[in-house]
C-alpha positions as CSV (number, residue, x, y, z in Angstrom):
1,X,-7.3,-11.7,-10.3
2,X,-10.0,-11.5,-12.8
3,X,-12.3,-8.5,-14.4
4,X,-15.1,-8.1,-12.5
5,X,-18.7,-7.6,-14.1
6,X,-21.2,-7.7,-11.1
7,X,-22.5,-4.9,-9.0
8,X,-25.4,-5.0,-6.6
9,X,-27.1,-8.4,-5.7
10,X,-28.9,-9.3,-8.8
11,X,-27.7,-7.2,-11.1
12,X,-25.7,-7.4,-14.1
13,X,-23.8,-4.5,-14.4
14,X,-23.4,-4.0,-17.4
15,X,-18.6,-4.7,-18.4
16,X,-16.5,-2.8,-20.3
17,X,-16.6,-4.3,-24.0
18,X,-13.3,-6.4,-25.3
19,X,-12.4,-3.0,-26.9
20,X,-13.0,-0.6,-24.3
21,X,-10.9,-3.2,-22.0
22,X,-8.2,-3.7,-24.3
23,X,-7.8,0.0,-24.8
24,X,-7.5,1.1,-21.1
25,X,-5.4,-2.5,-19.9
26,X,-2.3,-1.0,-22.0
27,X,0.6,0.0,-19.8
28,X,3.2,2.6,-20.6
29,X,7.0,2.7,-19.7
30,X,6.4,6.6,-20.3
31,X,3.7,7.1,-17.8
32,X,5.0,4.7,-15.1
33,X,8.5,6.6,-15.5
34,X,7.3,9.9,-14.8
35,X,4.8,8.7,-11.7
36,X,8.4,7.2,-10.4
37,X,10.6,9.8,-11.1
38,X,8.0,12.6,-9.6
39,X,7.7,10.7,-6.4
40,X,11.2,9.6,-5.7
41,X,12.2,13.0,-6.7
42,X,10.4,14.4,-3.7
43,X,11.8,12.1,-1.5
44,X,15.3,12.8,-2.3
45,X,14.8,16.3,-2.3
46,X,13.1,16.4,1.1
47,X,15.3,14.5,2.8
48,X,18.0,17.0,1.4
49,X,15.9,19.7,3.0
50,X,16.3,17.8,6.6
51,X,19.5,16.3,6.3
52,X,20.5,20.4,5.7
53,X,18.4,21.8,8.0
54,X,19.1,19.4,11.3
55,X,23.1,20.1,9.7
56,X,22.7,23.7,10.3
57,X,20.6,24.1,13.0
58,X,19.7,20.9,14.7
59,X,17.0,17.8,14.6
60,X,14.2,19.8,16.2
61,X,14.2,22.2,13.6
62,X,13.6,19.4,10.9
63,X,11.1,17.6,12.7
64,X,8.3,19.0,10.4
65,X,10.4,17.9,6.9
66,X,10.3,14.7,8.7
67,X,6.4,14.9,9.3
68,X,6.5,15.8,5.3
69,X,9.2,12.9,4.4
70,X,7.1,10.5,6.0
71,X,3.9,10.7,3.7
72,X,5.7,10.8,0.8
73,X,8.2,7.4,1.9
74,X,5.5,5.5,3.2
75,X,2.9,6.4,-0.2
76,X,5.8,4.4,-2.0
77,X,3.6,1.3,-0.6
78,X,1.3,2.5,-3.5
79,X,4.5,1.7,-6.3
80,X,4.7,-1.6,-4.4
81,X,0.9,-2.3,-4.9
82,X,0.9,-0.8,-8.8
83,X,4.3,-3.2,-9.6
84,X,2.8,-6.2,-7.9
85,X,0.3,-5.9,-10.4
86,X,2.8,-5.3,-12.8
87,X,0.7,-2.7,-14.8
88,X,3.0,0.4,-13.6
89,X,4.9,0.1,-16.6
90,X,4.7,-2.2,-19.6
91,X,8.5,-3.7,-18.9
92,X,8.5,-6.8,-16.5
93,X,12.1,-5.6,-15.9
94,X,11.3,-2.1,-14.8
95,X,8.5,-3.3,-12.7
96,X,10.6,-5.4,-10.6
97,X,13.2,-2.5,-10.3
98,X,11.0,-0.1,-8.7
99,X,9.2,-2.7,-6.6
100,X,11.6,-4.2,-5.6
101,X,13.5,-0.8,-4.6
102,X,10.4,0.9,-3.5
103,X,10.0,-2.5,-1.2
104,X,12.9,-2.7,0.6
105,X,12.7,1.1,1.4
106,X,9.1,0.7,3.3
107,X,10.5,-3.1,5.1
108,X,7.9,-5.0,3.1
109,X,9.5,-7.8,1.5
110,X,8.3,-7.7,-2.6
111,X,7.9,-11.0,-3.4
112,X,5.9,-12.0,-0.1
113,X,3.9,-8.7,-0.9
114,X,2.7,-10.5,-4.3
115,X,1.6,-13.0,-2.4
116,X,-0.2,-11.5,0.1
117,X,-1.9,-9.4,-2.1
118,X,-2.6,-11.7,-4.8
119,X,-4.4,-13.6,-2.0
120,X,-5.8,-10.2,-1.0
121,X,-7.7,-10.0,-4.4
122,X,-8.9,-13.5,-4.6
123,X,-10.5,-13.3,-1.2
124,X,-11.7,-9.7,-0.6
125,X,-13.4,-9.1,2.8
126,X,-13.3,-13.0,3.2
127,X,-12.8,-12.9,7.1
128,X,-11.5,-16.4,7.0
129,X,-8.9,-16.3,3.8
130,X,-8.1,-12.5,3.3
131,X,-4.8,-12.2,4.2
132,X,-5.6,-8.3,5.6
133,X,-8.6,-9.5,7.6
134,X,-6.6,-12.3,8.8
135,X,-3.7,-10.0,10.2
136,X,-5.8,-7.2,10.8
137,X,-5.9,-5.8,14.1
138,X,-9.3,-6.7,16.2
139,X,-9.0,-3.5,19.0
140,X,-11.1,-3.7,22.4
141,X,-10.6,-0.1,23.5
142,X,-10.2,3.5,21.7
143,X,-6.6,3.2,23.0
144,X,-5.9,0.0,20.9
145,X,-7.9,1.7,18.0
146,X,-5.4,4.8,18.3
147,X,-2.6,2.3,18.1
148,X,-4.1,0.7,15.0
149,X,-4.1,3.8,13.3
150,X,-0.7,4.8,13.9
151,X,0.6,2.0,11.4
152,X,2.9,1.1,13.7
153,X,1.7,-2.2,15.0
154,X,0.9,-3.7,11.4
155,X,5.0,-2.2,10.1
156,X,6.7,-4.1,14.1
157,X,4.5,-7.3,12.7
158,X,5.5,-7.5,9.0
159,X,9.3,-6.5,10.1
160,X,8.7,-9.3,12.8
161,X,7.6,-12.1,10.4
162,X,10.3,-11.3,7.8
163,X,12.8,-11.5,10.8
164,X,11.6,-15.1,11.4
165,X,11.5,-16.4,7.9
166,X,15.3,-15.3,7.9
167,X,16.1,-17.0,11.2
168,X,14.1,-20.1,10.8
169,X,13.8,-20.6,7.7
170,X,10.1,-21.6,8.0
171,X,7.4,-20.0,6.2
172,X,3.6,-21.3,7.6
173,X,1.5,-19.0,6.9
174,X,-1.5,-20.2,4.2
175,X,-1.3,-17.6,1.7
176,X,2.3,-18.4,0.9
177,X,2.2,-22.3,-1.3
178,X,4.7,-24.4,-0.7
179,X,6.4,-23.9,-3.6
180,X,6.8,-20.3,-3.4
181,X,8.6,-20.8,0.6
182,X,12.3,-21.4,-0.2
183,X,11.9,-17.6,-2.1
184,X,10.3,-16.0,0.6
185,X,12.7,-17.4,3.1
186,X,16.0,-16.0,1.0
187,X,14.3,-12.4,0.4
188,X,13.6,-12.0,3.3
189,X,17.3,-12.8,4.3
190,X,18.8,-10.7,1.9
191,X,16.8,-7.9,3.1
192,X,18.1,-8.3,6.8
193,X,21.2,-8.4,5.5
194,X,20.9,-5.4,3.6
195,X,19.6,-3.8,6.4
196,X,22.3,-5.3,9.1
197,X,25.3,-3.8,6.3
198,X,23.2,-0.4,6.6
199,X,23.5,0.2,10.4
200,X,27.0,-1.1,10.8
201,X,27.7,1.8,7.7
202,X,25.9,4.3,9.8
203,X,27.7,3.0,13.3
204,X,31.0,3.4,11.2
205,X,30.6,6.5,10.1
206,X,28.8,7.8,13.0
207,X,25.7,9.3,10.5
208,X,22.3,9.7,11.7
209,X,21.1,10.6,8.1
210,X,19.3,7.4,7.3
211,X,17.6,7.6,10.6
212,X,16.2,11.4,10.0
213,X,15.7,11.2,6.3
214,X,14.2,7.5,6.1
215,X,13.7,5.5,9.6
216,X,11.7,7.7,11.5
217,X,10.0,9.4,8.1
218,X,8.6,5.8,7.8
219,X,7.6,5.4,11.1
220,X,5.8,9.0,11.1
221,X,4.3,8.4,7.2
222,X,2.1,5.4,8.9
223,X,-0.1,7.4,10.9
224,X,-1.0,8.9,7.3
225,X,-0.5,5.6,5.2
226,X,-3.1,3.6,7.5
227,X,-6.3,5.4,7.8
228,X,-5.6,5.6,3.7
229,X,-6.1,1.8,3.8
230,X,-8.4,1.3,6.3
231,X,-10.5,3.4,3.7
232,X,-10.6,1.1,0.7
233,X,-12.8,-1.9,2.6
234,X,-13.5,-1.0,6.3
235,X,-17.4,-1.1,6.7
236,X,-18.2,-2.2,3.1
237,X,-20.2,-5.4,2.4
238,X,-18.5,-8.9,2.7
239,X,-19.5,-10.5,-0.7
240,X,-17.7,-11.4,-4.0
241,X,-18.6,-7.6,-5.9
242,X,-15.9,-5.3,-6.1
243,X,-18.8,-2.9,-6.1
244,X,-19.9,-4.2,-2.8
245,X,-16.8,-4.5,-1.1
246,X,-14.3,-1.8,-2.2
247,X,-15.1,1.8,-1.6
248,X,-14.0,4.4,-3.6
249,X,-12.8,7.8,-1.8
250,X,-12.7,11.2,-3.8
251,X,-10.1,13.4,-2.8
252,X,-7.8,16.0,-4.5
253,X,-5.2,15.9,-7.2
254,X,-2.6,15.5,-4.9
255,X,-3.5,13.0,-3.0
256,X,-4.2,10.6,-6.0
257,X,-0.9,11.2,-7.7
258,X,1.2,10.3,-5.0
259,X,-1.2,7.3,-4.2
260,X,-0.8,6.2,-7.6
261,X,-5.0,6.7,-8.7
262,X,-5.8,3.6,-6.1
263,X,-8.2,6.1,-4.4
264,X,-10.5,4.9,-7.2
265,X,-10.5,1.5,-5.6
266,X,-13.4,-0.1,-6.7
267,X,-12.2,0.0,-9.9
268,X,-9.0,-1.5,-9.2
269,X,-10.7,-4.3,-7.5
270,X,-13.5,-4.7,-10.3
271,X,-10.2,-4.6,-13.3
272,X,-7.1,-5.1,-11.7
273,X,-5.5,-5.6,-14.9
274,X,-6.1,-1.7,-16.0
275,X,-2.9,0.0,-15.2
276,X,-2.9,3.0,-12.2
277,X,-3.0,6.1,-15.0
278,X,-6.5,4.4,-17.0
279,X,-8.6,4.4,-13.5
280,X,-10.0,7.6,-13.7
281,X,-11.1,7.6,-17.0
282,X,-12.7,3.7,-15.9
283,X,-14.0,6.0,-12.9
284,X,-16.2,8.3,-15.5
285,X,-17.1,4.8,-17.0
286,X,-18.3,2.8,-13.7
287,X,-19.0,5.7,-11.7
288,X,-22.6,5.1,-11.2
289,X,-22.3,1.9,-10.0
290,X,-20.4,2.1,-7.0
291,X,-21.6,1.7,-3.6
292,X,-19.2,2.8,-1.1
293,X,-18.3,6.8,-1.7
294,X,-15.8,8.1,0.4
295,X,-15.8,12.1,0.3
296,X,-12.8,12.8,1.4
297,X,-10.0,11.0,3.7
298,X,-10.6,13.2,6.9
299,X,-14.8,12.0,6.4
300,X,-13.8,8.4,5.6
301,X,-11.6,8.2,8.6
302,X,-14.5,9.2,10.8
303,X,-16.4,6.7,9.3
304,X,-14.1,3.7,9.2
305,X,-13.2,4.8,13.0
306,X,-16.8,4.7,14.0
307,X,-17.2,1.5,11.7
308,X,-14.5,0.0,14.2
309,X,-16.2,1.0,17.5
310,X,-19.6,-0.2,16.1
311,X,-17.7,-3.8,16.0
312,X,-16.1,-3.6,19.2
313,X,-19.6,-2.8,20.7
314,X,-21.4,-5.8,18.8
């Protein structure tokens, strides 16, 4: 994943000096810790709030906390991305830590997600060797569209494929090399595992509290997780600029701590080696250069549906 330095067709836009790069590329232990410990915080504490409140007075009480939960579980795919990267804190060690914890949590296994991505990055918007183009839903009605929306489809796939690497121990798909295969293959049988030991501890203790406080919160958190990342490329250009083929969405505080910054994704995708806490300050830097705008998640949405239909029609 290299540093991008090319905007529009013909133009030279104009890169960060060594300096400038150097200065915004270092990672922080400090900063990565507190992003962590804010967001799993909530988490716990939320599912506190509907583990007591579907105590006291019953599940359909808690149903919103669930609603709640579910954004905040399924946004940990954005500690998966960051540690992927590596550039969420300075320590290899803690990177893996929360990756891999943050991983296993959402059902995405964390080395096959490095992978992926890595994959992802080299081949942005390539329809033929992006790995989300490739397993990206292709919907022929407004039904299917709905469906793609909800998440739910893309989370049944990825739980799917990890289920077969375990059982057959075969890995074929091409952005996985074939020395990388044996790995994949034992994570993702140490993650059913994990998960088998989970249910039989639940079934033994009768306890529904992983299903209300994490199962169905990760199931509802897609429907808010998945327009999010339909957002950073649906209906940009297919060529090799990050300031072409990202868009960039501007939306409130909130929204971009608990997504970890990657609403400025052009920048991401133009210096993926600048760590999650450096983008917007690269934003006020690049900011004139980029293309796709998104104002707003609930506007993007409208556009990346209609985006959708528009390609359906063709």
């Amino acid at each position: 994943m290299t540093d991008a330095t090319v905007s529009e067709s013909g133009h030279r836009l104009k890169p960060l000096t060594p300096a400038m790069l150097r200065e915004l590329s270092v990672r922080s232990n400090l900063k990565g810790a507190a992003r962590s410990v804010v967001h799993y915080g909530v988490v716990v504490l939320v599912g506190a709030l509907i583990w007591k409140v579907a105590s006291s007075y019953g599940v359909l009480w808690a149903l919103p906390l669930m609603a709640v939960q579910g954004y905040f579980v399924a946004f940990l795919f954005m500690a998966v991305h960051e540690t992927a990267h590596k550039t969420a804190f300075r320590s290899r060690g803690l990177n893996l830590a929360v990756g891999y914890l943050s991983a296993f949590i959402i059902g995405l296994p964390y080395e096959y997600y490095c992978l992926f991505h890595w994959d992802h990055h080299r081949y942005t918007q390539d329809p033929d060797k992006d790995p989300e183009l490739i397993v990206g839903v292709k919907p022929k009605s407004d039904t299917q569209l709905a469906i793609a929306y909800s998440g739910l489809l893309q989370v049944a796939g990825r739980l799917w494929l990890m289920l077969g690497h375990a059982v057959t121990g075969k890995v074929t798909v091409p952005w996985i090399p074939e020395n990388k295969r044996a790995i994949i293959v034992t994570e993702a049988r140490v993650y059913v595992a994990l998960y088998v030991l989970l249910l039989a501890t639940s079934l033994w203790f009768s306890s529904a509290l992983l299903l209300w406080v994490w199962i169905v919160p990760v199931l509802v958190g897609q429907c808010f997780l998945r327009p999010y990342l339909y957002a950073e490329h649906t209906g940009c250009e297919r060529t090799r600029s990050a300031f072409q083929n990202t868009r960039t969405t501007y939306t409130g505080a909130i929204v971009k701590w608990f997504a970890w910054n990657m609403p400025y994704h052009v920048e991401h995708h133009a210096y993926p080696s600048i760590p999650f806490h450096a983008l917007p300050k690269l934003n006020s830097i690049v900011d004139g250069e980029i293309i796709y705008r998104g104002r707003g998640y609930i506007a993007t949405t409208r556009e990346t549906w209609a985006w959708f239909r528009g390609q359906r029609q063709v």
